[in-house]
C-alpha positions in Angstrom: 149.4 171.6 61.1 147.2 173.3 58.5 146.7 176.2 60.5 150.2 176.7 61.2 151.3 176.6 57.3 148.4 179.0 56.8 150.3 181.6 59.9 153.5 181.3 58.5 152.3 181.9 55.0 150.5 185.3 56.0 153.3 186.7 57.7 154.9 186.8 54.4 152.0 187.6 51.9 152.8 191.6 52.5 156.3 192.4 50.9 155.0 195.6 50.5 155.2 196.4 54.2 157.3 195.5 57.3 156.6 194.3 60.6 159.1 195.5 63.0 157.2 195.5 65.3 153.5 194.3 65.5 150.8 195.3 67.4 149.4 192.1 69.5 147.6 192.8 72.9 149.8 191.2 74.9 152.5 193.4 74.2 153.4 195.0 77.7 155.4 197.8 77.0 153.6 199.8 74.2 155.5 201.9 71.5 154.8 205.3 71.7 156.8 206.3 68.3 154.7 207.4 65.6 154.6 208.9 62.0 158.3 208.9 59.9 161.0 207.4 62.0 163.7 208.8 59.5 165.1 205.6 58.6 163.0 204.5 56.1 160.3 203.1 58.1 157.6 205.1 59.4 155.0 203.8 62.8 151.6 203.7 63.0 149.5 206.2 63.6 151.1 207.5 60.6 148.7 210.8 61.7 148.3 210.7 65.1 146.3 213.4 65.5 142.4 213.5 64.9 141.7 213.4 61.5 138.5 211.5 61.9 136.8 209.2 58.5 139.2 210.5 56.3 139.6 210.0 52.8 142.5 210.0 50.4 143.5 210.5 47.1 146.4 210.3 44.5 146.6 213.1 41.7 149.7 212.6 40.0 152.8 212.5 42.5 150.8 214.3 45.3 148.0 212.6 47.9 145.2 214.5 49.1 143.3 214.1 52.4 140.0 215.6 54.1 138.1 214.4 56.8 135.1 215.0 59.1 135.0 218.2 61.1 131.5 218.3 62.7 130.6 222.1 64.3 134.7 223.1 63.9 135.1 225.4 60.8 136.3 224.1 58.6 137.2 220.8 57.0 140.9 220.8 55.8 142.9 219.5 53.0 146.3 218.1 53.4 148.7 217.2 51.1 151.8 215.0 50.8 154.3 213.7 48.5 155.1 210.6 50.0 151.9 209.0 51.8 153.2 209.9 55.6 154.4 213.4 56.1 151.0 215.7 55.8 150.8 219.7 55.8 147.8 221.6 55.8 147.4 223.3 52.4 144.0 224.6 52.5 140.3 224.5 54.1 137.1 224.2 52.3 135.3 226.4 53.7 134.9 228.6 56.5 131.6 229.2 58.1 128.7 227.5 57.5 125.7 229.9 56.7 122.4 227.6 58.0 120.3 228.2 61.0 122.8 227.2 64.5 126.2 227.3 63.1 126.4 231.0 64.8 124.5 230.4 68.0 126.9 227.8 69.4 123.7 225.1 69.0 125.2 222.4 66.9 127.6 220.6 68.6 128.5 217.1 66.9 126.8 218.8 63.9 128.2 219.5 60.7 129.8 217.9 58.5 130.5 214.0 58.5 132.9 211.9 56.3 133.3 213.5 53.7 134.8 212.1 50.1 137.1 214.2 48.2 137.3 213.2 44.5 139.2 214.2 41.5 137.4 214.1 37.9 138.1 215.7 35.0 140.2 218.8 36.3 138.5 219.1 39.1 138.9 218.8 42.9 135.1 217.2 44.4 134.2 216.9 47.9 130.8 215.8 49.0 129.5 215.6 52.4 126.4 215.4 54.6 125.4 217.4 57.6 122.9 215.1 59.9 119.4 217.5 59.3 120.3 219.7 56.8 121.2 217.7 53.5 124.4 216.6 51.2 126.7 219.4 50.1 129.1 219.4 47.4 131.8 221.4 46.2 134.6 221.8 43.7 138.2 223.9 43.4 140.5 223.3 40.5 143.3 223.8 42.7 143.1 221.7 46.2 144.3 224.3 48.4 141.0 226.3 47.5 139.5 228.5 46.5 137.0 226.1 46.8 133.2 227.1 45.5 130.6 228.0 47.9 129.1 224.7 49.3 125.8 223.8 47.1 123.1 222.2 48.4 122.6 219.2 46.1 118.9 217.9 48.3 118.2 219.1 51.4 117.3 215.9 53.9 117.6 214.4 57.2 119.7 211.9 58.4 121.8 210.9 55.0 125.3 210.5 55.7 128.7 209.3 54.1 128.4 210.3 50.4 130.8 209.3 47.2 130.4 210.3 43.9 132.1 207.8 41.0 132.5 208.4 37.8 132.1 205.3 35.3 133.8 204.7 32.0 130.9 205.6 30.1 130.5 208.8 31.1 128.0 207.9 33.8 127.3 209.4 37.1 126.9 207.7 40.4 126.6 208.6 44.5 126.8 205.8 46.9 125.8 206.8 50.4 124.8 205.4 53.9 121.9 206.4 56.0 122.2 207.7 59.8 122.3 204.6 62.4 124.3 202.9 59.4 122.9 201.0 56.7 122.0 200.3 54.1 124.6 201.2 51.1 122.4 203.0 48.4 123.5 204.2 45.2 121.9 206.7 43.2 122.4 208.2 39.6 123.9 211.5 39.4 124.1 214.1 37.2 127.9 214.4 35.9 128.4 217.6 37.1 127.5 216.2 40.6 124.8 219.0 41.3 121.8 217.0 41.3 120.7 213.4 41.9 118.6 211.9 39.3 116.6 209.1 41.3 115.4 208.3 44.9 118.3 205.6 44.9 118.8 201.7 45.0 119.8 199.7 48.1 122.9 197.5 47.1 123.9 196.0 50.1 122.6 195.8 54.0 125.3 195.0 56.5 125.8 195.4 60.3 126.7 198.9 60.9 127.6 199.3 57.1 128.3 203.0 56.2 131.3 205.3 54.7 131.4 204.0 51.1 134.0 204.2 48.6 133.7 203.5 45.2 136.2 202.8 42.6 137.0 200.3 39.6 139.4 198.0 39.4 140.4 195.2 36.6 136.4 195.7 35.2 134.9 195.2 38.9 132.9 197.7 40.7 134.8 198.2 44.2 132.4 199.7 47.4 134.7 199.5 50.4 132.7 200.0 53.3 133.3 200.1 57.3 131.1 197.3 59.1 130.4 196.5 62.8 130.9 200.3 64.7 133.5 202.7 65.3 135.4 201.3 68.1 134.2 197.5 67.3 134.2 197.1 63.0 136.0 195.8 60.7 136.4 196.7 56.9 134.6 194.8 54.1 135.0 195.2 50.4 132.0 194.8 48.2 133.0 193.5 44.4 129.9 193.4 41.3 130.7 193.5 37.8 127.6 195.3 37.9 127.5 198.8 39.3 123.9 197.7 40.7 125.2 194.2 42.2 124.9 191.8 43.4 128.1 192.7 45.0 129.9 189.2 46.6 131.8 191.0 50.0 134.6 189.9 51.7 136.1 190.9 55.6 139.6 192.6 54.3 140.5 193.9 57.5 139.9 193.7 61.4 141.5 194.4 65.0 142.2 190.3 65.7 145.0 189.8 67.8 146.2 193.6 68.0 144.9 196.3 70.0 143.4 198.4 67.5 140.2 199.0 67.7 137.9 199.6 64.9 140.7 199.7 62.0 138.1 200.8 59.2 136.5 204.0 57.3 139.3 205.6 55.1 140.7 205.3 51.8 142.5 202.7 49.6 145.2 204.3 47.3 147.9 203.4 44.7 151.2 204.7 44.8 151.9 207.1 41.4 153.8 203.8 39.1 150.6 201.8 40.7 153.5 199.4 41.6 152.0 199.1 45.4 148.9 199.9 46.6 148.1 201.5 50.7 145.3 201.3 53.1 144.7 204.4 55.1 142.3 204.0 58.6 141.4 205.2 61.2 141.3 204.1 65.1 139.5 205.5 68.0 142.3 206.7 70.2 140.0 208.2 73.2 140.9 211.5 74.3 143.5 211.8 70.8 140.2 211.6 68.5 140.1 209.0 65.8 143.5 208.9 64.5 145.4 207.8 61.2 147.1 204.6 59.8 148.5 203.3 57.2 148.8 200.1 56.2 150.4 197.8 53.5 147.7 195.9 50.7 148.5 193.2 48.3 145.6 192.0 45.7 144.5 188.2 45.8 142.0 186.5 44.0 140.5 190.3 43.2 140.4 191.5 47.0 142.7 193.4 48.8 144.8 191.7 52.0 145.2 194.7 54.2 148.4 194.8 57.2 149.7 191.0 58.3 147.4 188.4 58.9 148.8 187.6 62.4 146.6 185.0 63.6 145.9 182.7 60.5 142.2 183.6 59.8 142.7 184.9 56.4 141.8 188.1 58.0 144.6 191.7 57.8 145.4 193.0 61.0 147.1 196.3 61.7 150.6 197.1 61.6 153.1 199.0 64.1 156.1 199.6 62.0 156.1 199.3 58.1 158.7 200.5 55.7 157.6 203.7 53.4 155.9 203.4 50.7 158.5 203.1 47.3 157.9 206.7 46.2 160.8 208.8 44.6 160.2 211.8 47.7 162.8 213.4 49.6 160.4 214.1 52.7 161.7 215.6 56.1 160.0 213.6 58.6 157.3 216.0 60.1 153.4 216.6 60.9 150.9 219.3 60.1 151.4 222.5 61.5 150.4 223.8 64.7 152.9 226.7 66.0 151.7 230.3 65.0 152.9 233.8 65.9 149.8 235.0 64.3 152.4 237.4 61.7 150.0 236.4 58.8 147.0 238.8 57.6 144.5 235.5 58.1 144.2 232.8 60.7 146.6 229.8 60.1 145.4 226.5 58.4 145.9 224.7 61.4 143.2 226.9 63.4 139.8 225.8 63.3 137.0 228.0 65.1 134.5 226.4 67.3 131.7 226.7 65.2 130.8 230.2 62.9 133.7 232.9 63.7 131.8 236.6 64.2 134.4 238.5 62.3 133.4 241.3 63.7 134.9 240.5 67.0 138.5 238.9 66.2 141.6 240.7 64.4 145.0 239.8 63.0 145.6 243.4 62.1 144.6 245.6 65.2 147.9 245.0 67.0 150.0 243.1 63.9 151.7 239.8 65.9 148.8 239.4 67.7 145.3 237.6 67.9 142.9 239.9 68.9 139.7 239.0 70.3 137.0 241.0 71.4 135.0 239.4 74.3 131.0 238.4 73.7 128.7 237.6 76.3 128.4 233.9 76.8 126.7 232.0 79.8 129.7 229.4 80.4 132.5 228.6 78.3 131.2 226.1 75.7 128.6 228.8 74.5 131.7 231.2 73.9 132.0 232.4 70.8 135.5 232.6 68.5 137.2 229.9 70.4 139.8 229.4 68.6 141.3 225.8 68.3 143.5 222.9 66.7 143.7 219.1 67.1 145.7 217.8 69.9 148.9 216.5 68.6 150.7 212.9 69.6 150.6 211.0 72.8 152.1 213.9 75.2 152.0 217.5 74.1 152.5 221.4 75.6 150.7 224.3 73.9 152.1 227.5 75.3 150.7 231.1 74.7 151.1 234.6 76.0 148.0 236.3 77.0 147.7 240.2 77.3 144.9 241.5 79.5 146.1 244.9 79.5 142.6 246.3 77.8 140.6 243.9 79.6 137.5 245.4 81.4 135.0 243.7 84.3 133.4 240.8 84.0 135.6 239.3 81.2 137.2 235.9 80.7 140.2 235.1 78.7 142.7 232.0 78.7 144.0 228.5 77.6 141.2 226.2 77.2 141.4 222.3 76.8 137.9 221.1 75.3 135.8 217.8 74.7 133.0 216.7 76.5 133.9 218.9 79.4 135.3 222.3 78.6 138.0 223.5 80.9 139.8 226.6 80.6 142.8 228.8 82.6 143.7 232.3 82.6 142.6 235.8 83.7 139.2 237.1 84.6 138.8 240.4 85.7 136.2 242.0 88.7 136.1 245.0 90.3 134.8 248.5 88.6 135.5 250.2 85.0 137.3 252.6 87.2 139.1 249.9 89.2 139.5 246.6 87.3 140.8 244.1 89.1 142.9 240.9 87.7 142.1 237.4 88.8 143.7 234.0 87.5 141.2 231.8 87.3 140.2 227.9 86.2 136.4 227.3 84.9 135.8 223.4 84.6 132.4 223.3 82.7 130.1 226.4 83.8 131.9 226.2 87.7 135.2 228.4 88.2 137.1 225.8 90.7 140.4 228.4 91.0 140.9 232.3 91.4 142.9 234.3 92.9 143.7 237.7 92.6 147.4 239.0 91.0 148.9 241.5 93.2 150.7 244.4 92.1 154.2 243.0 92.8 153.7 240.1 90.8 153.5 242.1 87.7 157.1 243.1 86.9 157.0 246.8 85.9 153.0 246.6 86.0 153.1 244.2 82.8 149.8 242.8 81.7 150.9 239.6 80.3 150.4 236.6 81.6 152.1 233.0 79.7 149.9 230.0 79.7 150.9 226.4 79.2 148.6 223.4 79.0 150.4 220.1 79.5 148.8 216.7 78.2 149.4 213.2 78.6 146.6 210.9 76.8 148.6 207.8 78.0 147.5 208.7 81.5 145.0 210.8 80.5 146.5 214.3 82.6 146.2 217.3 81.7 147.2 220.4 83.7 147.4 224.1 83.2 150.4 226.1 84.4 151.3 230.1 84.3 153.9 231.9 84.1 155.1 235.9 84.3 158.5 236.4 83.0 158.2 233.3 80.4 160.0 230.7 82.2 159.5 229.7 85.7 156.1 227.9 85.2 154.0 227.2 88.3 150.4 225.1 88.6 147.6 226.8 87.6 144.9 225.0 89.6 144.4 220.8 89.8 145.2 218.1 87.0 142.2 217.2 85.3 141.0 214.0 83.2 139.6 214.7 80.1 136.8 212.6 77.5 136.2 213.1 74.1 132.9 214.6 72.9 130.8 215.7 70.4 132.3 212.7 68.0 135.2 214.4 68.6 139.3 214.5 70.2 140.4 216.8 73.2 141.5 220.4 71.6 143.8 223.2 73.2 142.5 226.3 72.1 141.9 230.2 73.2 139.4 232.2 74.3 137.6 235.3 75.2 134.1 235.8 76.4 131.8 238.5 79.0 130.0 237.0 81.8 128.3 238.6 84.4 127.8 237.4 88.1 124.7 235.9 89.0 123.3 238.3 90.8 123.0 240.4 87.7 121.9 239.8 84.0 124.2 238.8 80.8 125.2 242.0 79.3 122.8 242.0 75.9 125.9 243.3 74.5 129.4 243.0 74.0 132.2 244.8 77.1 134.3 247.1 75.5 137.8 245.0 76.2 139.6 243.5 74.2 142.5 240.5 74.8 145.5 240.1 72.4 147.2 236.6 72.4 150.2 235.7 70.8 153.5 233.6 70.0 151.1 230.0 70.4 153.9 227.6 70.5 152.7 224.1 70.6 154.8 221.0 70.9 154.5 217.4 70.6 156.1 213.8 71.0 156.4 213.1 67.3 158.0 214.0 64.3 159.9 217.6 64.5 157.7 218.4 67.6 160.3 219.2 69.7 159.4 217.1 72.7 161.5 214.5 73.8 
C-alpha cells in the first residue's frame, strides 16, 4: 500500500510539467512528434537533432546553448527565447590551428562538452580536446566574435571543464578526467586564463564526468552524469563547502521509459525564477545524442527531474510537457538547415569536416553557388571541405543540385551521408582532358558499388546538372540516394543502405568534391584543375516547419 501512495504522489509532484503522454517501454506504438506542437505543449526531443553534452544558459530573457563538436568545425551557439525553439546565431570558432585538424587525422577529436558561462559581461566557453589541453574563450556578444581559443594548460586526457564564479570573488574549474572520474576542482584565476593549483578530487563516482557547477540557497551544486552514455543516470552533488564533502543524490534515470542515458546537460531557471528546467541528452543511434527537456521541482534542497513513474523516488523522462511559463511569442520551428548559398560566408548551419582549405571552396566565384575545387584524397573520408549539417528528425530529405559542367578526369563530386561508414552519390568523371566522360556513381567506404555512364540524350540540351536527393529513415534505419535531371522525376541512385554512428557522432548529409586517381596510377600530388558548383540545398524534416509530413 505504501508503495502505491508513494506512485500516486509522484505523478503529481511536477505541476511544472505535463504528462500527456509518458514514455514507458511497453508502449507499442511510439510517438514520433517532437519539439513545439503549437498548442502549448511541446514533445520530447525538444532538439531532435544531435546536439551532443550540451549546456545551457539563461541571460536575461534569452537561453544560450553549445555543445560538443569533435573534428566538425565548429562548435555553435544557439539561442531561444522560450526554452524550445533554437536558431543558430553563431559559431565559436572556425578551424582549429594544431597539428591534424588539416590532414583529415583526428576523427572523434576535438572538442568535447564544453560549458558556456556568462560572468561579468562576458560570454565564457571552456572545453577540452582529448591530447591537446583545455581551451577557453570569451565574446561579449554570443553570436561571436568570439576570441581566438587560448590555451589555458596544454594536457592529455582532461575532459568536461566548468568554470564558477563564487560570491567572493573567487575562481574555480571543476573537470573530469578521460575514462570518467574523478570530479576535480581547481582554483582559477578570475579571468579564467590560468589555473592556479594541480587540483583537488571532490568526488569519485561510476563513470562520473561532465560537471556543472552553480549555487543555490548557500549550497555548492556539481551536477554530474554517472553510469555511461547510453546506461547513466544524473546525480547531483550538494557541500556547503566548495571543497566538500558533497552528500549526492540519483535526480534522474531511464526507469520504466525507454530513454536511455537521460544525463549530461544543463539545469536552468526560467527569467522570474518561478520554474526551473532540466535539459538532456539521449543517445538516439544513427540521430546522434539528442535534446530534452524536462520539468524540475526542488525538495528537501535537490532537484526532482520529469515524473517519477515507478515509485522509487527517482525522475524519469517525459514525452509531452506543457511550455515553460515564459512571456514569448515563438513560432514553432528548429535550427536552420536550407541554404541557397546567396550569403558572402557559409551558413551557421554548415559545419566542415574538420579544417576548411579556403583556398579551395568559394561563395563568390559563381554568386548562388558553393564552389568547391576538388583535392586529391584516397577515399572519401580523407576528402577535404566536406561540407555538412546534423541530420534532422526521425525521417528527413536533403536535396541539392550538382553542376559538373567544369569537372575534369578523375574527379568525385556528390551527396554524401556519413558516420562510421561514409557513403556518397553523384558524378565522377573518366575519360581524357580532351574527352571527359560523365559517370553517376555510389562509393560506400573506399569501394564505388554503382556507375554508370550518362549518355548524351539524357542531358536535356547538353545540361550539366544533375539534382541529388538523400532520403532517411532512422526509425528503420534506410537511407537511399536518388537523382534526378529536370528536378522532379526522381529515380534510385544505387541500393538502400543502413547506416551507424561514428566518431562519437550522429549520421550527417553533406557535399563533397575530391580527385582520385585509378589504381593503376599514383594520387595526383596536386590538385585537378575542375571545379564543381552546388546549389539550392534544400533540406526537410518530420518536425516543426520542416515541411515533411
Amino acid at each position: 500500500m505504501r508503495k502505491i501512495i508513494l506512485s500516486l504522489i509522484s505523478a503529481f509532484i511536477l505541476p511544472a510539467g505535463m504528462a500527456g503522454a509518458d514514455l514507458k517501454a511497453a508502449d507499442s506504438v511510439p510517438d514520433l512528434r517532437w519539439g513545439d506542437l503549437a498548442d502549448g505543449t511541446f514533445a520530447n526531443p525538444v532538439l531532435n537533432a544531435d546536439y551532443s553534452d550540451p549546456d545551457i544558459i539563461r541571460v536575461g530573457d534569452r537561453f544560450y546553448m553549445t555543445c560538443s563538436e569533435f573534428h566538425f568545425m565548429g562548435m555553435p551557439i544557439l539561442e531561444s527565447t522560450d526554452m524550445v525553439n533554437w536558431r543558430i546565431i553563431g559559431r565559436v570558432y572556425d578551424r582549429i590551428d594544431l597539428p591534424g585538424y588539416s590532414d583529415m587525422s583526428k576523427y572523434a577529436e576535438g572538442t568535447w562538452a564544453p560549458a558556456l558561462r556568462y560572468h561579468d559581461g562576458k560570454f565564457y566557453i571552456f572545453v577540452c580536446t582529448p591530447y591537446e589541453g583545455l581551451f577557453m574563450t570569451t565574446a561579449t556578444d554570443p553570436a561571436g566574435p568570439w576570441e581566438p581559443l587560448h590555451l589555458v594548460k596544454g594536457i592529455e586526457k582532461w575532459e568536461d571543464p566548468c568554470p564558477f564564479w563564487d560570491d567572493n570573488g573567487e575562481a574555480y574549474l571543476v573537470r573530469s578526467r578521460h575514462r570518467a572520474g574523478p570530479i576535480i576542482i581547481h582554483r582559477m584565476s578570475p579571468d579564467g586564463r590560468s589555473l592556479l593549483d594541480e587540483g583537488t578530487t571532490v568526488y569519485k563516482g561510476p563513470v562520473a564526468e561532465g560537471p556543472k557547477m552553480f549555487k543555490k540557497d548557500g549550497y555548492y551544486y556539481i551536477s554530474i552524469p554517472e553510469g555511461g552514455v547510453s546506461t547513466g543516470w544524473q546525480t547531483i552533488l550538494r557541500s556547503k563547502d566548495v571543497y566538500g564533502p558533497y552528500e549526492s543524490r540519483r535526480v534522474h534515470e531511464k526507469g520504466s521509459t525507454d530513454i536511455n542515458g537521460p544525463h549530461q546537460g544543463a539545469l536552468v531557471d526560467t527569467p522570474d525564477g518561478q520554474e526551473w528546467w532540466f535539459y538532456h541528452f539521449q543517445n538516439a543511434g544513427t540521430r546522434g545524442r539528442v535534446i530534452h527537456l524536462q520539468p524540475v521541482e526542488w525538495h528537501d534542497g535537490f532537484p526532482a527531474i520529469g515524473t517519477d513513474y515507478d515509485g522509487n523516488g527517482v525522475g524519469e523522462p517525459m514525452k509531452i510537457c506543457r511550455k515553460p511559463a515564459i512571456a514569448a511569442d515563438c513560432v514553432p520551428s528548429a535550427p536552420q538547415s536550407s541554404d541557397d548559398f546567396s550569403t558572402p560566408s557559409v551558413g551557421l548551419q554548415w559545419q566542415f569536416n574538420h579544417n576548411p582549405d579556403t583556398a579551395y571552396y568559394s561563395l563568390s566565384a559563381r554568386p548562388g553557388w558553393f564552389e568547391i575545387k576538388p583535392q586529391p584524397a584516397d577515399i572519401l573520408r580523407n576528402a577535404k571541405n566536406q561540407l555538412t549539417q546534423k541530420l534532422m528528425g526521425y525521417r528527413s530529405e536533403a536535396t541539392v543540385t550538382l553542376d559538373f559542367s567544369a569537372m575534369t578526369p578523375g574527379e568525385r563530386a556528390g551527396l554524401e551521408c556519413i558516420g562510421k561508414q561514409f557513403h556518397g552519390a553523384g558524378i565522377m568523371i573518366g575519360g581524357t582532358a580532351g574527352k571527359p566522360a560523365a559517370s553517376l556513381y555510389v562509393e560506400a567506404d573506399s569501394s564505388v558499388v554503382f556507375s554508370r555512364p550518362l549518355s548524351a540524350s539524357e542531358l536535356l540540351d547538353g545540361q550539366q546538372q544533375i539534382f541529388l536527393r538523400l532520403t532517411a529513415d532512422t526509425t528503420s534505419d534506410d537511407f537511399h540516394f536518388s537523382y534526378s535531371l529536370d528536378g522532379n522525376s526522381y529515380a534510385p541512385l544505387g541500393e538502400p543502405f543502413a547506416m551507424q554512428p561514428g566518431f562519437w557522432k550522429g549520421i550527417r548529409p553533406g557535399i563533397y568534391a575530391y580527385s582520385v586517381r585509378d589504381a593503376a596510377q599514383p594520387l595526383s600530388p596536386a590538385p585537378t584543375s575542375g571545379r564543381v558548383w552546388f546549389g539550392n540545398f534544400i533540406y526537410r524534416h518530420d518536425g516543426p516547419a520542416g515541411g515533411l509530413e
